[in-house]
DOVOLUM-294344 format. One record per residue (C-alpha): z, y, x; residue number from 0; residue in one letter. Coordinates in steps of 0.2 Angstrom, whole numbers, plus 2048, in hexadecimal, padded with zeros to 3 digits. Layout:
% residues N
+-----+-----+-----+-----+------+
|  pz |  py |  px |  nr | rest |
+-----+-----+-----+-----+------+
|   Z |   Y |   X | NUM |    A |
...
+-----+-----+-----+-----+------+
END
This chain:
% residues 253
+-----+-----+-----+-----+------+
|  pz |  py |  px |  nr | rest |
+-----+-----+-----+-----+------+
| 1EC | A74 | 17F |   0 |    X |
| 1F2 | A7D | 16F |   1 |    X |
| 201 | A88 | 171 |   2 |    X |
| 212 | A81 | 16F |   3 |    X |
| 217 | A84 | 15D |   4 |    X |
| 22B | A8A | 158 |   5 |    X |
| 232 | A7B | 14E |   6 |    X |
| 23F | A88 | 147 |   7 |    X |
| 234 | A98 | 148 |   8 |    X |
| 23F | AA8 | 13E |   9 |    X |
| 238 | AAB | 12C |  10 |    X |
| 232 | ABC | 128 |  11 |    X |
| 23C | AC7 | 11E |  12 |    X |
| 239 | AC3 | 10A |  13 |    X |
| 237 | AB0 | 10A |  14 |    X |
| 245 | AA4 | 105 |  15 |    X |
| 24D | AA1 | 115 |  16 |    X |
| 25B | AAD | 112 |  17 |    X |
| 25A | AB9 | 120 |  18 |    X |
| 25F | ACB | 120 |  19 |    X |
| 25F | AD8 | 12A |  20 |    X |
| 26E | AE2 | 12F |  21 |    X |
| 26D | AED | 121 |  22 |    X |
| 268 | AE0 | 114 |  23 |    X |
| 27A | AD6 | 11D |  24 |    X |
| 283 | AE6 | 119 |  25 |    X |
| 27D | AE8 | 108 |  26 |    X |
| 280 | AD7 | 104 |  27 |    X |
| 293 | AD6 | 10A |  28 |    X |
| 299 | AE6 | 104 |  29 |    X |
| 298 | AF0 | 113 |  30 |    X |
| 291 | AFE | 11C |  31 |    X |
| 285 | AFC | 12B |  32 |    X |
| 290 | B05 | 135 |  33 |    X |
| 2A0 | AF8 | 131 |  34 |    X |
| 295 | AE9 | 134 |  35 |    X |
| 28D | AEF | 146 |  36 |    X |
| 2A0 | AF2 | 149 |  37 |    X |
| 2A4 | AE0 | 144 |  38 |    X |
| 296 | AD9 | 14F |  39 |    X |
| 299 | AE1 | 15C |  40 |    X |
| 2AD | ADA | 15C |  41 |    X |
| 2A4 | AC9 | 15D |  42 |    X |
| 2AA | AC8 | 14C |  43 |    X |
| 299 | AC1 | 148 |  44 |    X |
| 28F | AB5 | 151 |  45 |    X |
| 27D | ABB | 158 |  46 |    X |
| 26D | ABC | 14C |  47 |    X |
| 260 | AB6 | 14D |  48 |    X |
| 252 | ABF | 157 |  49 |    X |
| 240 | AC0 | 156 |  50 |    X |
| 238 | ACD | 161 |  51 |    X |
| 244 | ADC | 15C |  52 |    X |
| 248 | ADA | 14C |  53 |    X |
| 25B | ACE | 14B |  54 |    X |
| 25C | AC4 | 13B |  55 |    X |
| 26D | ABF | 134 |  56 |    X |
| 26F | AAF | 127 |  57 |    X |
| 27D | AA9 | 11A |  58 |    X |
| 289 | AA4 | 128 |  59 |    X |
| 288 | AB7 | 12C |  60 |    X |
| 28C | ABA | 11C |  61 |    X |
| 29A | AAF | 11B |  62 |    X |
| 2A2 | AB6 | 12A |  63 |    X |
| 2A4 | AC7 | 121 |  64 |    X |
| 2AA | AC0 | 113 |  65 |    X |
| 2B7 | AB8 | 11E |  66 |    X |
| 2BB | ACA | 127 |  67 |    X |
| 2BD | AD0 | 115 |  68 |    X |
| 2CA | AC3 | 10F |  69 |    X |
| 2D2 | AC5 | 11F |  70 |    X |
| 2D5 | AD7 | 11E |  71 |    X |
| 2DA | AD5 | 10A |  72 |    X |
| 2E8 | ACD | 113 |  73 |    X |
| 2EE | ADA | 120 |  74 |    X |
| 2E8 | AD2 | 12F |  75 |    X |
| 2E1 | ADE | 13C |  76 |    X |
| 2D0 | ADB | 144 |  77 |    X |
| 2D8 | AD6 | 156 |  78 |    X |
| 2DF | AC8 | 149 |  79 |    X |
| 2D1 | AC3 | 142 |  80 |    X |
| 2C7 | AC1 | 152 |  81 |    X |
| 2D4 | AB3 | 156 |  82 |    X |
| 2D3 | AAB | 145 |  83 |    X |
| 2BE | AAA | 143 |  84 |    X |
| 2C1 | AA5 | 157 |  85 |    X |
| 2CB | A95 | 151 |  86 |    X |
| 2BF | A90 | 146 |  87 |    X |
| 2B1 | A85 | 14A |  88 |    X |
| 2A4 | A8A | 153 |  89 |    X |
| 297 | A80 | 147 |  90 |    X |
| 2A0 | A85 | 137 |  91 |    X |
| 296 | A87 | 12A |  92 |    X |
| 293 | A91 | 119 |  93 |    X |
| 29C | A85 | 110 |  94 |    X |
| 2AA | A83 | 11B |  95 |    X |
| 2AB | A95 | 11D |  96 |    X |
| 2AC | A95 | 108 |  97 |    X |
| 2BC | A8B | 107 |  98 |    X |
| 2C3 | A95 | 116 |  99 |    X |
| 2C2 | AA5 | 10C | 100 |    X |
| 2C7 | A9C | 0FC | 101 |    X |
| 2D8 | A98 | 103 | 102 |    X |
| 2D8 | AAA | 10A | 103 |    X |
| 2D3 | AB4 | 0FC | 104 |    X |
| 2E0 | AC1 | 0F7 | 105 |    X |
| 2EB | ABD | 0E4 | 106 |    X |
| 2E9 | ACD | 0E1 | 107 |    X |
| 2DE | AD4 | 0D4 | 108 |    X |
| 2D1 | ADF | 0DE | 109 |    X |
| 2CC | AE5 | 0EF | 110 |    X |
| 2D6 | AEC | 0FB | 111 |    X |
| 2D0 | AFF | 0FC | 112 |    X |
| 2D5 | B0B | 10F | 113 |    X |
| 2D8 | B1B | 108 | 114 |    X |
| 2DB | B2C | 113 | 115 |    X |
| 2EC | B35 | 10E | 116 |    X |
| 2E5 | B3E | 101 | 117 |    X |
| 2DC | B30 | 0FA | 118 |    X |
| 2ED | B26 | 0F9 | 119 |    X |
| 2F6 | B35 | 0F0 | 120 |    X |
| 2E9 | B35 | 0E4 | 121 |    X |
| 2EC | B21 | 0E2 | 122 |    X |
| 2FF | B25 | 0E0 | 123 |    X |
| 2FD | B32 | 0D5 | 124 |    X |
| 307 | B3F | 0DE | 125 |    X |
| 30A | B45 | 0EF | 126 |    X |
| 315 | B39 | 0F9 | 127 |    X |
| 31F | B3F | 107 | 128 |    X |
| 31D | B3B | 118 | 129 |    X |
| 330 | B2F | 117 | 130 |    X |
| 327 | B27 | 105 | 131 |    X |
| 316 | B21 | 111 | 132 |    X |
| 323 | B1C | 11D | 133 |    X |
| 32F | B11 | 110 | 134 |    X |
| 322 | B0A | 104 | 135 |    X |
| 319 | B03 | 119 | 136 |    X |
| 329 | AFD | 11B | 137 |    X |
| 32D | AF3 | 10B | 138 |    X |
| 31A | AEB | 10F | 139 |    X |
| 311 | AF3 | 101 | 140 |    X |
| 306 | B00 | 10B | 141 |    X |
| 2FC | AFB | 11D | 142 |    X |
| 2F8 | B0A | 127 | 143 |    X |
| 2E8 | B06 | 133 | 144 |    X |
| 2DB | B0E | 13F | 145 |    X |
| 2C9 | B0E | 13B | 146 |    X |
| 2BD | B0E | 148 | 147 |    X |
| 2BC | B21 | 148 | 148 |    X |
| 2CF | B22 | 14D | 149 |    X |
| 2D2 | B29 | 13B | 150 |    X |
| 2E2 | B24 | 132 | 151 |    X |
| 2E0 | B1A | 122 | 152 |    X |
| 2EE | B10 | 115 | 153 |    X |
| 2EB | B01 | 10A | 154 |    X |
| 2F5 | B00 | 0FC | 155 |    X |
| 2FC | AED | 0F9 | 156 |    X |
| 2FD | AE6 | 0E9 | 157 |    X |
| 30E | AEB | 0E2 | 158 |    X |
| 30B | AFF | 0EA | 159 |    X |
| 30C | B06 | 0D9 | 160 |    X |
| 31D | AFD | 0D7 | 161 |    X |
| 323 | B07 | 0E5 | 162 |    X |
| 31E | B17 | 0E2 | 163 |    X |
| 326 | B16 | 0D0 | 164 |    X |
| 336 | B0D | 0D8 | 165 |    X |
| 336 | B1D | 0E3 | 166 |    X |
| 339 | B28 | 0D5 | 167 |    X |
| 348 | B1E | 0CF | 168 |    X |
| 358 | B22 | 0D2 | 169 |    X |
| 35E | B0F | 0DB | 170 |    X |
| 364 | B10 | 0ED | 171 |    X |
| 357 | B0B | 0FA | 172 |    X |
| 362 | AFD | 100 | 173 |    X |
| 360 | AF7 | 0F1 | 174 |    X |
| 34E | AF7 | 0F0 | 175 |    X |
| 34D | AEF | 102 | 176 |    X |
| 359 | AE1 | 0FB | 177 |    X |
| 351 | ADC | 0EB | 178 |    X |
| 33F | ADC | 0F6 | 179 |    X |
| 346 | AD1 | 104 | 180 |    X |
| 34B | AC5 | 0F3 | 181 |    X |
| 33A | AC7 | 0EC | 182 |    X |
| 332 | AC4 | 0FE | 183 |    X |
| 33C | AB4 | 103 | 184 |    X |
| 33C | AAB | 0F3 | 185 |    X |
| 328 | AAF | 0EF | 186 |    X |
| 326 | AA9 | 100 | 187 |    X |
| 32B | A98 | 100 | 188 |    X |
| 322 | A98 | 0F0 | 189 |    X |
| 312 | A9D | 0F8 | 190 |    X |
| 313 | A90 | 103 | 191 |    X |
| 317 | A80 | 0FB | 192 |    X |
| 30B | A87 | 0EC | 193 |    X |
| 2FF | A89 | 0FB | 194 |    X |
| 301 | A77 | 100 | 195 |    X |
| 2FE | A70 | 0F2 | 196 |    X |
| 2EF | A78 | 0F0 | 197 |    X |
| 2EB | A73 | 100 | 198 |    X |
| 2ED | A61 | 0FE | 199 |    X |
| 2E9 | A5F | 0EB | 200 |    X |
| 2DA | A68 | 0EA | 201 |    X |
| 2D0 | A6E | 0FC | 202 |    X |
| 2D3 | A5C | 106 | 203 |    X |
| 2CC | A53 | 0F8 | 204 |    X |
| 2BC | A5E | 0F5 | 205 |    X |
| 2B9 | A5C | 10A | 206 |    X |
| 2B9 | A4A | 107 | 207 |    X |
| 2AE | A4A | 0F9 | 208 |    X |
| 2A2 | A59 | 0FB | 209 |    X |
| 299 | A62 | 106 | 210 |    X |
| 28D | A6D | 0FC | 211 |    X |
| 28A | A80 | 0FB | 212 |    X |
| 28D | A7C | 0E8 | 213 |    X |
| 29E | A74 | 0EA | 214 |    X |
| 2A5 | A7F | 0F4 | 215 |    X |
| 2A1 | A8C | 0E8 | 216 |    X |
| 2A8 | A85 | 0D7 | 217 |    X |
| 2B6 | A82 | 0E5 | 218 |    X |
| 2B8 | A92 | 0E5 | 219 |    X |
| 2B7 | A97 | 0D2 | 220 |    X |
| 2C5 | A86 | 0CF | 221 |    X |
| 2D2 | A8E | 0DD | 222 |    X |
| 2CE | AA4 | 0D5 | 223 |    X |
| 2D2 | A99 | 0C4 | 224 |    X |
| 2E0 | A91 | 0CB | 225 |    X |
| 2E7 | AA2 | 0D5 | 226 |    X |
| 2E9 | AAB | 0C2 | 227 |    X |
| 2F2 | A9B | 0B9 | 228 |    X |
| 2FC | A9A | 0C6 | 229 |    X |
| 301 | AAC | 0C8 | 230 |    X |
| 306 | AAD | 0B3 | 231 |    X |
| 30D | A9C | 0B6 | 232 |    X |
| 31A | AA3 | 0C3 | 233 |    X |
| 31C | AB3 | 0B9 | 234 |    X |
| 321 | AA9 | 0A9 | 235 |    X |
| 32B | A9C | 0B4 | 236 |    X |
| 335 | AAC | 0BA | 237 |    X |
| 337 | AB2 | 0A7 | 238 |    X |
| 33D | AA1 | 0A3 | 239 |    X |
| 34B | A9F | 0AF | 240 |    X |
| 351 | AB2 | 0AD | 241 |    X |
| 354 | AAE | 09C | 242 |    X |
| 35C | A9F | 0A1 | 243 |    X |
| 368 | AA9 | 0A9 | 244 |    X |
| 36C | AB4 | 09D | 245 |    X |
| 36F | AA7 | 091 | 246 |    X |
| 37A | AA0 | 09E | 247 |    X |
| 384 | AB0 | 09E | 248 |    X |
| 386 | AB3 | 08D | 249 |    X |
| 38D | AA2 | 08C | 250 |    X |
| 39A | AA3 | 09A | 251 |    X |
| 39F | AB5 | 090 | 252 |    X |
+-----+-----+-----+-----+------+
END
């Protein structure tokens, strides 16, 4: 009687099949080995694959660091993230994980970068003061974390620079708080009918349509595309009606 034969036996490294090995997963998401053991051992990933000692990690891997990523662009703590990858569904796949981190994806233009306190002097461009850390934190343009070391580390948020300029300028700091508390509550009903639009217009109709690893990707190039006319689109709208108002006070004068 011949041996029973593994209908899905794991490929050996270099063939098409798309599985890596922890370092190749690292490489491939951006990442050291160190952060993605981290990450795996948070549950944060799903198990790899294993043929006698060797664990083999595929796209869906892949996509799931990308998701981390995404997530962490946007300030949510790892504790966070383990409740949001938790919610999703258990066979989620490469495609659905796409659109996920399409939707997610920061506006802003770059990666998020943790910086030590030097590090984020040099990014200022001077030496802040203990009560400047403190303030930018507070207006929401700085997130001060832990990495798994215990050492302290600070990402700048886009609109940082503004800060540390606005720091140096002689305007009250209540005034500061005010016009950002504007900025925030008006930008975020924005945000969130903008988001649901997007949502409805342009993600439900491409999960009823199409499924494939292709979609989802030019999914991803249409929604980036969209992201940048929509940002000059708001930044012109707000040019518009300032001028509107200015008109409209030169009249009244």
């Amino acid at each position: 009687m011949s041996a029973a034969v593994d209908a899905n036996p794991t490929p050996e490294p270099g063939d098409d099949s798309g599985l890596r090995t922890i370092d190749e997963l690292a490489a491939a998401a951006g990442l050291t080995v160190r952060t993605t053991r981290y990450y795996a051992s948070l549950g944060l990933l799903p198990p790899p694959a294993r043929r006698g000692r060797m664990a083999w990690y595929d796209d869906t891997h892949l996509a799931r660091l990308e998701m981390i990523r995404a997530l962490q662009g946007h300030g949510f703590t790892l504790q966070a993230i383990e409740k949001y990858l938790a919610s999703l569904p258990a066979d989620a796949g490469v495609e659905d994980l796409a659109v996920q981190r399409a939707m997610l994806t920061s506006w802003t233009v770059g990666e998020p970068q943790e910086l030590t306190r030097r590090q984020l002097d040099q990014h200022a461009g001077r030496r802040l003061s203990d009560e400047e850390v403190s303030l930018i934190e507070d207006f929401g343009l700085l997130r001060r974390s832990t990495d798994e070391r215990g050492a302290e580390r600070f990402t700048p948020v886009h609109g940082f620079d503004v800060a540390v300029e606005l720091l140096q300028v002689d305007i009250p700091v209540a005034g500061m708080r005010a016009a950002g508390e504007a900025i925030e509550r008006h930008m975020s009903a924005l945000a969130e009918d903008l988001t649901r639009v997007l949502h409805d217009e342009v993600v439900e109709p491409w999960r009823r349509d199409s499924r494939s690893r292709e979609d989802a990707a030019q999914l991803e190039d249409t929604i980036g595309t969209l992201r940048r006319l929509t940002l000059e689109a708001i930044v012109r709208g707000f040019q518009r009606s300032a001028n509107k108002l200015i008109t409209r006070s030169l009249d009244r004068r």
